[in-house]
Backbone bond lengths (Angstrom), bond angles and torsions (degrees), N, CA, C in turn:
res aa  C-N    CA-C-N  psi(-1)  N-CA   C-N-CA  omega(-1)  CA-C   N-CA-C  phi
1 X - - - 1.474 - - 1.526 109.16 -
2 X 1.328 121.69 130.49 1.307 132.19 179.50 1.736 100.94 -69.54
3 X 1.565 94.10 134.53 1.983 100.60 164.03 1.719 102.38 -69.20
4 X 1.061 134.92 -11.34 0.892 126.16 177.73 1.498 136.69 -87.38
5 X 1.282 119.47 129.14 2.061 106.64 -176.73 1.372 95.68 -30.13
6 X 1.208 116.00 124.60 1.534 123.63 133.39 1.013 130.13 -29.24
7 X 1.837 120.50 125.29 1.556 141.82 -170.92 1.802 113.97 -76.98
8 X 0.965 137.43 -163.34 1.119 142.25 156.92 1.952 108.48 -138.76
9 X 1.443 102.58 100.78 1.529 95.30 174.39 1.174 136.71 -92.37
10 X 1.225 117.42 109.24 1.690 95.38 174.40 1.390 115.83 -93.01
11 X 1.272 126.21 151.77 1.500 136.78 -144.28 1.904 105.47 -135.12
12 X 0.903 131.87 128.28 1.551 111.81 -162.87 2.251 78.77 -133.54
13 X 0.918 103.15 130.61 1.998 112.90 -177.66 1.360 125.41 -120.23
14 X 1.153 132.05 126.64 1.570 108.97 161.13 1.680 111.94 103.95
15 X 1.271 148.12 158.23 1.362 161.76 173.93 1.818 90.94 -64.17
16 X 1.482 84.75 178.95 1.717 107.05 171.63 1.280 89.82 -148.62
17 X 1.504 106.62 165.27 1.126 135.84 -161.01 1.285 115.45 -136.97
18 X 1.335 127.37 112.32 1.322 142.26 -143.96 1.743 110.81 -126.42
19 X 1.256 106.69 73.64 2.017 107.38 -160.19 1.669 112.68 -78.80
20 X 1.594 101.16 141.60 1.296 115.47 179.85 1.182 104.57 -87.88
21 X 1.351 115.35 -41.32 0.995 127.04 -168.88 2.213 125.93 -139.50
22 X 0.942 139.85 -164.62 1.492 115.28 145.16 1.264 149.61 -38.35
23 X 2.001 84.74 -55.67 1.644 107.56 176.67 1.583 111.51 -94.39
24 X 1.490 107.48 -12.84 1.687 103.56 -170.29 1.303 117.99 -98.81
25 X 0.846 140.81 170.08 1.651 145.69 176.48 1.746 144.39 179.27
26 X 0.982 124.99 124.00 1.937 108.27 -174.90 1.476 95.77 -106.44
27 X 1.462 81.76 146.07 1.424 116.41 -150.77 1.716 99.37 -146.95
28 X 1.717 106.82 -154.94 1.066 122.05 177.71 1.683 125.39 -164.95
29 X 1.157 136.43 174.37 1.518 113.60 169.95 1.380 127.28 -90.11
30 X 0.973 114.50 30.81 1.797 128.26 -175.78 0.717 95.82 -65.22
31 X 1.801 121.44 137.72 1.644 110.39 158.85 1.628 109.36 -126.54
32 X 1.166 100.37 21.09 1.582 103.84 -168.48 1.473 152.35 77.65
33 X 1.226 88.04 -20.37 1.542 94.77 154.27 1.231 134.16 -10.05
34 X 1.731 122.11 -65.74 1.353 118.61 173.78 0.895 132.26 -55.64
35 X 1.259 129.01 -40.55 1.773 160.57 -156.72 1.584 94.12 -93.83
36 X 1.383 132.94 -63.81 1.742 130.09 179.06 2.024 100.58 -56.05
37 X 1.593 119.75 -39.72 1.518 114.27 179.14 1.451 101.07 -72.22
38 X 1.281 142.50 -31.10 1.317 140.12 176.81 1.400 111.72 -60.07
39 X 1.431 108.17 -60.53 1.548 113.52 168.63 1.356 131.70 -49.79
40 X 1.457 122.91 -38.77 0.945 149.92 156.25 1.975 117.88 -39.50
41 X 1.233 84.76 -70.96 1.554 100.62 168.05 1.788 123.38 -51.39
42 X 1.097 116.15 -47.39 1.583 131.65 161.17 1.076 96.73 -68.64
43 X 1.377 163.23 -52.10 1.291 131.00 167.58 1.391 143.09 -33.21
44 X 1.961 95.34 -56.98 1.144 82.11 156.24 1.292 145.33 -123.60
45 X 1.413 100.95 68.22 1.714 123.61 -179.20 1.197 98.77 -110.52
46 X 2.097 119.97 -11.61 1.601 119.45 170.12 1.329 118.60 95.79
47 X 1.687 105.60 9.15 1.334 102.03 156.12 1.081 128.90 -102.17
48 X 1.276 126.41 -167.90 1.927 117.61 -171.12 1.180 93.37 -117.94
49 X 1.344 102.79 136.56 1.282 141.85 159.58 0.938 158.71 -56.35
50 X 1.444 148.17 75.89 1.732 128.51 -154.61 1.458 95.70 -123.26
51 X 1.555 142.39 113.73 1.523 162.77 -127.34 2.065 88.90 -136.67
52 X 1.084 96.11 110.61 2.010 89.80 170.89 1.439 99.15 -144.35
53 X 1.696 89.18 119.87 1.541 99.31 -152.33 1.485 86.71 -118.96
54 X 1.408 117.25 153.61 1.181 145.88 172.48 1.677 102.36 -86.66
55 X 1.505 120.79 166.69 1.317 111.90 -170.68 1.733 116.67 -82.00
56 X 0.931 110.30 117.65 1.913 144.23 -161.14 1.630 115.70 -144.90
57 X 1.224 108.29 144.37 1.392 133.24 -175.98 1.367 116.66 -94.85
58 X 1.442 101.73 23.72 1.645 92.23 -173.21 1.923 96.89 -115.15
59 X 1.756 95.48 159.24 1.457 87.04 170.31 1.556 124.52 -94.78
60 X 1.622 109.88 170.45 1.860 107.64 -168.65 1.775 89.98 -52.61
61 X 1.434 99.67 174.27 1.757 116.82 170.63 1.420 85.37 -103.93
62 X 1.674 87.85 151.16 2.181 80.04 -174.81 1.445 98.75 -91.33
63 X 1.463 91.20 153.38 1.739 95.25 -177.89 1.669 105.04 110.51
64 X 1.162 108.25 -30.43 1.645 112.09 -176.86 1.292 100.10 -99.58
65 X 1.447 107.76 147.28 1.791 139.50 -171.71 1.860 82.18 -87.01
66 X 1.205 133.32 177.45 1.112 137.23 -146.21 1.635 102.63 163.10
67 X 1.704 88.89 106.18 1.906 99.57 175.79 1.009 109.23 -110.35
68 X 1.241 147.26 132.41 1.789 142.36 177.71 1.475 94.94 -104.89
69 X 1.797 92.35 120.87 1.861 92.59 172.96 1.793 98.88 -119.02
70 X 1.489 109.90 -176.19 1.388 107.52 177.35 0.943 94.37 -119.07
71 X 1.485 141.68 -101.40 1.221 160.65 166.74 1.482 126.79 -28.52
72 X 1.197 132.96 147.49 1.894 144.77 160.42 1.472 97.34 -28.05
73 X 1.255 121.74 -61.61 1.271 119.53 -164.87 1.648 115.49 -80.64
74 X 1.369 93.47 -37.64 1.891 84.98 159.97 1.426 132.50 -65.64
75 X 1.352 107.57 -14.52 1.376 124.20 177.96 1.425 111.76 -74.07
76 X 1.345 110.65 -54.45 1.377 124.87 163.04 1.409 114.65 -30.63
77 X 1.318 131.83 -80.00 1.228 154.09 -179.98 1.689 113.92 -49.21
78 X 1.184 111.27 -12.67 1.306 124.46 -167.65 1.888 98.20 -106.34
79 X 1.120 101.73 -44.91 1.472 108.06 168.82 1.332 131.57 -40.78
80 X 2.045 91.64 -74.07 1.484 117.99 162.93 1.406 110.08 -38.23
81 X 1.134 134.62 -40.59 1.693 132.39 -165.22 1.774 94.76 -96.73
82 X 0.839 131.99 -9.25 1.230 116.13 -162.76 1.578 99.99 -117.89
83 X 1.318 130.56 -22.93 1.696 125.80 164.26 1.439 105.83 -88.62
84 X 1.765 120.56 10.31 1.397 91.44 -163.16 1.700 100.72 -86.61
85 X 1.638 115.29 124.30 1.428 135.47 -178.18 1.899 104.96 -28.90
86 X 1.732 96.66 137.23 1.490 92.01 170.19 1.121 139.99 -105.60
87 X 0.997 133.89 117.99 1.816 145.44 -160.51 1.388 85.91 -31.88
88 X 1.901 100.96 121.88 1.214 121.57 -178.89 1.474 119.50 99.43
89 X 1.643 115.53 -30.46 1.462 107.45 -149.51 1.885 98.47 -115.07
90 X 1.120 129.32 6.36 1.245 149.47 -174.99 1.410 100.92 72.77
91 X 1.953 106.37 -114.71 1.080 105.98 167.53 1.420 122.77 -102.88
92 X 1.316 120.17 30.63 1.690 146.68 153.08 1.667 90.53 71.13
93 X 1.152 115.74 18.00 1.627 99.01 -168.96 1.356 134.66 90.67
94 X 1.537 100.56 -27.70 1.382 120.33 -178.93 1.865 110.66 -11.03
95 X 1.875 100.03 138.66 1.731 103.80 173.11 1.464 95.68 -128.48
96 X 0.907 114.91 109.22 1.666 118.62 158.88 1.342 124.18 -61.68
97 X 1.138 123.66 91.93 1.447 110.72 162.64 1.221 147.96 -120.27
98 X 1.855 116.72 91.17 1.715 121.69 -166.89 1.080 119.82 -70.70
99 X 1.679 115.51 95.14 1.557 124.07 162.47 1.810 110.46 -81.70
100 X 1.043 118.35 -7.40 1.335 128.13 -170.67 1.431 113.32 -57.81
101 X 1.262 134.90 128.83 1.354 137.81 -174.23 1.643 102.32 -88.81
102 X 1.535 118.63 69.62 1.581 111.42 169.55 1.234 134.12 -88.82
103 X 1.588 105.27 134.63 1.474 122.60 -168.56 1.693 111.08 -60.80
104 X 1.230 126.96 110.90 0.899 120.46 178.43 1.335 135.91 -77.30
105 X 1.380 104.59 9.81 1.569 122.43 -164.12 1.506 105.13 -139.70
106 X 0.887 122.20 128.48 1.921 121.43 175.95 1.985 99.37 -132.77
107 X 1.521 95.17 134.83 1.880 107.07 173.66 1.600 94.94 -45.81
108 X 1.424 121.19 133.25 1.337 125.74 146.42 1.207 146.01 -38.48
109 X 1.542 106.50 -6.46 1.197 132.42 174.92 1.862 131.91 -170.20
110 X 1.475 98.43 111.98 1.178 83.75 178.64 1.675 128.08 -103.28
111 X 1.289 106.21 152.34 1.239 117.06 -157.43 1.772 98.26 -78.59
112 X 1.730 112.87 147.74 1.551 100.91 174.12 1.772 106.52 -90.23
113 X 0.818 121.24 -14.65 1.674 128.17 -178.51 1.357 104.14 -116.35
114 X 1.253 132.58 132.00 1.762 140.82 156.07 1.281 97.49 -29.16
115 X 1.560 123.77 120.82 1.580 144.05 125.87 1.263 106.07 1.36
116 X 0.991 110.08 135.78 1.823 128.40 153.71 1.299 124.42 -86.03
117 X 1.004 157.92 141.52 1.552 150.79 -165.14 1.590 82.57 -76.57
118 X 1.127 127.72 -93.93 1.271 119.80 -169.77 1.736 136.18 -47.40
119 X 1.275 95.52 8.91 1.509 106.09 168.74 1.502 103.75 -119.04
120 X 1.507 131.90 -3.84 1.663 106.50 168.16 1.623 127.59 -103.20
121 X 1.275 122.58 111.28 1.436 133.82 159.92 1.797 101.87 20.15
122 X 1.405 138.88 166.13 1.038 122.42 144.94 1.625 114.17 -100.75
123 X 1.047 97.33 6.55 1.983 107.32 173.33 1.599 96.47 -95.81
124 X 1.228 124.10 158.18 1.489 132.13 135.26 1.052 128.90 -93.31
125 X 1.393 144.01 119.41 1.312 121.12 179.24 1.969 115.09 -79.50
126 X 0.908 100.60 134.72 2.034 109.56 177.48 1.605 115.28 -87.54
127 X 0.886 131.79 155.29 1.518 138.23 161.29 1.950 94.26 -133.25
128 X 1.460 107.21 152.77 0.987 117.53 -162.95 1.747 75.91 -98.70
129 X 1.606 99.11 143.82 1.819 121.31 161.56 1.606 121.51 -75.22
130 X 1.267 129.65 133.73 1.031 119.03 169.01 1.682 125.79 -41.36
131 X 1.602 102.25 152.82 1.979 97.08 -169.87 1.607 85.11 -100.41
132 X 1.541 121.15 124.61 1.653 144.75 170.21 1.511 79.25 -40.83
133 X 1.266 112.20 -99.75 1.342 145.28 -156.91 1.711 96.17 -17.60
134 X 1.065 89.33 -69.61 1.983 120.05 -155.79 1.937 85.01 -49.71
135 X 1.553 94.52 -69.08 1.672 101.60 163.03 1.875 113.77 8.83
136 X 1.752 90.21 -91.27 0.937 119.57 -158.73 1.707 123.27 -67.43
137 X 1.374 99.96 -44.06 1.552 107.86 160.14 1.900 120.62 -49.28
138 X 1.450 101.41 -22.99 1.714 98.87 -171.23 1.949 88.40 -98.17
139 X 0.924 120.46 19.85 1.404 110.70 179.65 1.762 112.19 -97.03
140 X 1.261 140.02 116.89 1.262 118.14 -150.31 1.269 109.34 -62.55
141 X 1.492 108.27 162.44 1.389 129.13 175.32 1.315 142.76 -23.16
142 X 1.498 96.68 -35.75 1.377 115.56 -167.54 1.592 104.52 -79.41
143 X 1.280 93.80 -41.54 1.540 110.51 -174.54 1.489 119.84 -73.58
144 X 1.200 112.02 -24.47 1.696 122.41 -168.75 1.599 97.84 -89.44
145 X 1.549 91.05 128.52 1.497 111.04 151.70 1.466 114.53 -11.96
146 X 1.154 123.91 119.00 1.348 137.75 142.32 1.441 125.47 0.29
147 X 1.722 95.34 -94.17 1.406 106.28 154.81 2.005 128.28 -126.36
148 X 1.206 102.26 131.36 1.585 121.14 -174.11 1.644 122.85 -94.96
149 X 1.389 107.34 107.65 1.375 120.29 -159.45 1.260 113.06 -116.96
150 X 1.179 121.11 99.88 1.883 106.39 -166.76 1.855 101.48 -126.55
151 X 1.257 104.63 -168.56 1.461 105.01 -145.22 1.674 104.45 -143.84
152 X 1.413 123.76 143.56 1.769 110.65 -149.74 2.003 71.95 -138.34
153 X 1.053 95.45 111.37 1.844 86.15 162.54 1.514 101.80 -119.52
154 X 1.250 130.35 124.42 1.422 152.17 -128.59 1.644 108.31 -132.21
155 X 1.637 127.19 -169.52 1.301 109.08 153.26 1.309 74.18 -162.66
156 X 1.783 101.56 126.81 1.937 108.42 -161.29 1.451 125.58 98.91
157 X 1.074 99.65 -151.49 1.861 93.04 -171.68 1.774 95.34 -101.25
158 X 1.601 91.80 104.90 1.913 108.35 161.58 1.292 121.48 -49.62
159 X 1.170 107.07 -46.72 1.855 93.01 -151.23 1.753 127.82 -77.23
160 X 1.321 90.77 4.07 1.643 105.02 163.87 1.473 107.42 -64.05
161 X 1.103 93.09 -62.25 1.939 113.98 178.78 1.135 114.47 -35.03
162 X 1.441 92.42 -60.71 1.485 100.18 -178.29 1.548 137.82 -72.62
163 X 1.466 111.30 -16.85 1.566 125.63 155.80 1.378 116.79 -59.72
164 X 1.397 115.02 -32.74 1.080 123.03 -170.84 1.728 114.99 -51.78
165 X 2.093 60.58 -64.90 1.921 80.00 167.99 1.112 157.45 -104.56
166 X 1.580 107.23 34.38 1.412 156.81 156.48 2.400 97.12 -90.30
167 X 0.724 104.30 -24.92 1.699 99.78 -179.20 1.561 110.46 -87.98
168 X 1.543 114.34 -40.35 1.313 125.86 -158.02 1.547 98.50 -80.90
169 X 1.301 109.88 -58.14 1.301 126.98 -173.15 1.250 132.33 -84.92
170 X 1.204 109.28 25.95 1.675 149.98 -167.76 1.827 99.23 19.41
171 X 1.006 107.92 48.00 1.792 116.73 172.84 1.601 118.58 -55.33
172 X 1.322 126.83 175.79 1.483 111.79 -175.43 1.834 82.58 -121.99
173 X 1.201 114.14 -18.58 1.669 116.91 178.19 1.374 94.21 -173.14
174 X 1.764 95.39 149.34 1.409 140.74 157.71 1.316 121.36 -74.88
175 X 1.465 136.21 127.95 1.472 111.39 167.74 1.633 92.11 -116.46
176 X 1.565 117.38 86.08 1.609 105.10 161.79 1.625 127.00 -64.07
177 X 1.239 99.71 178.08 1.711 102.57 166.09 1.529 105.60 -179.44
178 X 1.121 136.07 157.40 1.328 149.69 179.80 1.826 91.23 -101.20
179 X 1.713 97.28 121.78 1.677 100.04 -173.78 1.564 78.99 -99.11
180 X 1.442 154.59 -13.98 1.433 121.56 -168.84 1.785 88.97 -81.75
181 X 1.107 156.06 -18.25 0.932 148.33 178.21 1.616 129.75 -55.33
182 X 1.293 121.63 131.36 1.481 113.58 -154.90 1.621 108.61 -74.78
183 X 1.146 92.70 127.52 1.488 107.86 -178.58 1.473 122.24 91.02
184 X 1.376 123.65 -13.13 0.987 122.67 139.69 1.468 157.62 -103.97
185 X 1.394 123.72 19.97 1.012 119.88 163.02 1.581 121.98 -92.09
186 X 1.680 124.33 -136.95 1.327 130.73 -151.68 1.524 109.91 -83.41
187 X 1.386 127.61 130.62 1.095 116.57 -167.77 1.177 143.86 73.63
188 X 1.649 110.66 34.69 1.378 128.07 -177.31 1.202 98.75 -158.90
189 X 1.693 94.93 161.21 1.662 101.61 -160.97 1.391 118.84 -105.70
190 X 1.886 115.62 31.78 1.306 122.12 -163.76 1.734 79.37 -140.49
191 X 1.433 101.61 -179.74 1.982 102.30 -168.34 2.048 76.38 -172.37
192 X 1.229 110.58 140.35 1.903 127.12 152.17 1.062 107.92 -122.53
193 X 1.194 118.04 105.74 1.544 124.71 -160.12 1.936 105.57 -118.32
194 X 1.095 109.62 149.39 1.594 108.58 178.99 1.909 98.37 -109.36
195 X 1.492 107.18 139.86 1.929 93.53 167.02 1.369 103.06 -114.03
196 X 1.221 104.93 120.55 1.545 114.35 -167.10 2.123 95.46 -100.15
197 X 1.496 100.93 139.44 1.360 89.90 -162.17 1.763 92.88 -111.50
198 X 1.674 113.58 -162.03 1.546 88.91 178.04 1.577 113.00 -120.41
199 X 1.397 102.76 13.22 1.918 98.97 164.97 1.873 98.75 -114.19
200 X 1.294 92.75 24.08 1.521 78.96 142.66 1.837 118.34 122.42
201 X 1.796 88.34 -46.51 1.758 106.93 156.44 1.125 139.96 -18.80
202 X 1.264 149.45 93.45 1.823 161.44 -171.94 1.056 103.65 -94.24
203 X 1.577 133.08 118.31 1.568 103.24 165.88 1.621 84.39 -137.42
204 X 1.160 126.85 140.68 1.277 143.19 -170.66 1.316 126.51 -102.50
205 X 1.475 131.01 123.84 1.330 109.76 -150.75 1.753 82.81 -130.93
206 X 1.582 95.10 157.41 1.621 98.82 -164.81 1.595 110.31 -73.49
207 X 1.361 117.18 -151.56 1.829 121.03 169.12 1.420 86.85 -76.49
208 X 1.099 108.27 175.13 1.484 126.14 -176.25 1.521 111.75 176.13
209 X 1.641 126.17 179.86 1.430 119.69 148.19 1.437 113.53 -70.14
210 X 1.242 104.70 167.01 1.657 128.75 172.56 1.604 93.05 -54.96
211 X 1.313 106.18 -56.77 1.740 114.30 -161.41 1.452 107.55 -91.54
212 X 1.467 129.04 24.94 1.613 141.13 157.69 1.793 94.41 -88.12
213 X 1.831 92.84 -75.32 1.844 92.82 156.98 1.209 139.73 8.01
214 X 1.768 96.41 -91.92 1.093 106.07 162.27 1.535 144.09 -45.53
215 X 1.171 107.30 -41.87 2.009 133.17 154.29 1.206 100.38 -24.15
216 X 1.652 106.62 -54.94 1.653 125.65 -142.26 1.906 100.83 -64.27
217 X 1.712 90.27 -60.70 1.007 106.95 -178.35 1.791 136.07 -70.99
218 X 1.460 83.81 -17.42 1.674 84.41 171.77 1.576 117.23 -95.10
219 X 1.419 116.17 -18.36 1.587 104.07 141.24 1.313 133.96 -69.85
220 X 1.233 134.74 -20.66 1.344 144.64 138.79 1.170 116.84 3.06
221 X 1.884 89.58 -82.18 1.650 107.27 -166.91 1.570 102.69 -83.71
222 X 1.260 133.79 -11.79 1.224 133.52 169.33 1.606 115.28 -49.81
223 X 1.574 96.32 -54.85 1.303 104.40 -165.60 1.683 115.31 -87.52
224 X 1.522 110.63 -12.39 1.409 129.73 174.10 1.565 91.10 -70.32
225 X 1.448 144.38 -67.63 1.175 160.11 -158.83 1.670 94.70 -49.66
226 X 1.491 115.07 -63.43 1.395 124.63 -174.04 1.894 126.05 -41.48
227 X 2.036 83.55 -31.00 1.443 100.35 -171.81 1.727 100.92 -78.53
228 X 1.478 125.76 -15.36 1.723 122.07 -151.64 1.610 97.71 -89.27
């Protein structure tokens, strides 16, 4: 149990799922891992929890509230309702943190019956998904999370990327990482993650578990929270 008042986390996990059709869909290989050890970890440091997981095979961490979304846009909506401040408590402290692997692209249309080979285009057309993050930063002040922690999984050297998008998206930290890198990318239970900050700071943290990580990061936002 943390000496400290208790945070309120919200936790975002897992891919989305973006359907062409019933059976079809773009997606990704996320399975959540990071985002369920994050949640996990804020539990038991004794703060509360809210876990909004994209579709994954893993079970809740006990102690955590648990939203199942499908899609970018359900994710979205799941967010918005879940930082919105509670009568009385301002912005309760709130820590945002997007480990969620979201599809940034969804088919322009989805079909109500599975495609026919001979009835689909050989193009798809895309519409770009709303940006969570970007979202949430234009939402006023009062209302926004505390502190905002989002996550750049890359292939190569991240942390350009990730300043970027730690600058744009007015974040308090980045957690990049290069997933072709061994042992840290999708579907494994270790992560080498860089926290890219936004005046400028890199500090690089070795292989590790997901749930060292997670440790990492939920004192992070603990102590980011302490500073607001």
């Amino acid at each position: 149990m943390t000496d400290r008042s208790p945070l309120r986390f919200v936790v975002t996990a897992g891919p989305t799922r973006e359907y062409l059709d019933p059976v079809r869909f773009l997606s990704n290989p996320s399975t959540g891992r990071m985002g369920f050890a994050v949640a996990r970890a804020a539990r038991a440091a004794g703060h509360e929890v809210t876990l909004i997981a994209g579709p994954v095979a893993l079970k809740t961490p006990k102690g955590v509230t648990r939203v199942d979304v499908v899609s970018a846009r359900d994710m979205l909506a799941a967010v918005k309702a879940a930082i919105v401040p509670r009568k009385g408590h301002g912005q309760d402290r709130t820590c945002l943190v997007m480990t969620a692997a979201v599809a940034d692209w969804r088919p322009a249309e989805c079909a109500e019956r599975k495609r026919k080979k001979g009835e689909m285009a050989d193009t798809l057309k895309l519409v770009r998904n709303p940006d969570i993050l970007k979202t949430v930063n234009e939402i006023p002040a009062v209302r926004r999370p505390a502190v905002r922690i989002g996550f750049a999984a890359e292939t190569g050297e991240p942390t350009s990327e990730a300043a970027r998008k730690c600058r744009e998206k007015g974040l308090d930290c980045v957690v990049a990482n290069d997933v072709t890198a061994p042992g840290a990318g999708f579907g494994v239970k270790t992560n080498q993650v860089t926290l890219v900050f936004p005046d400028g700071t890199i500090e690089a943290l070795p292989l590790m578990s997901k749930d060292a990580v997670a440790r990492r990061l939920v004192r992070l936002a603990a102590n980011l929270a302490e500073r607001k």
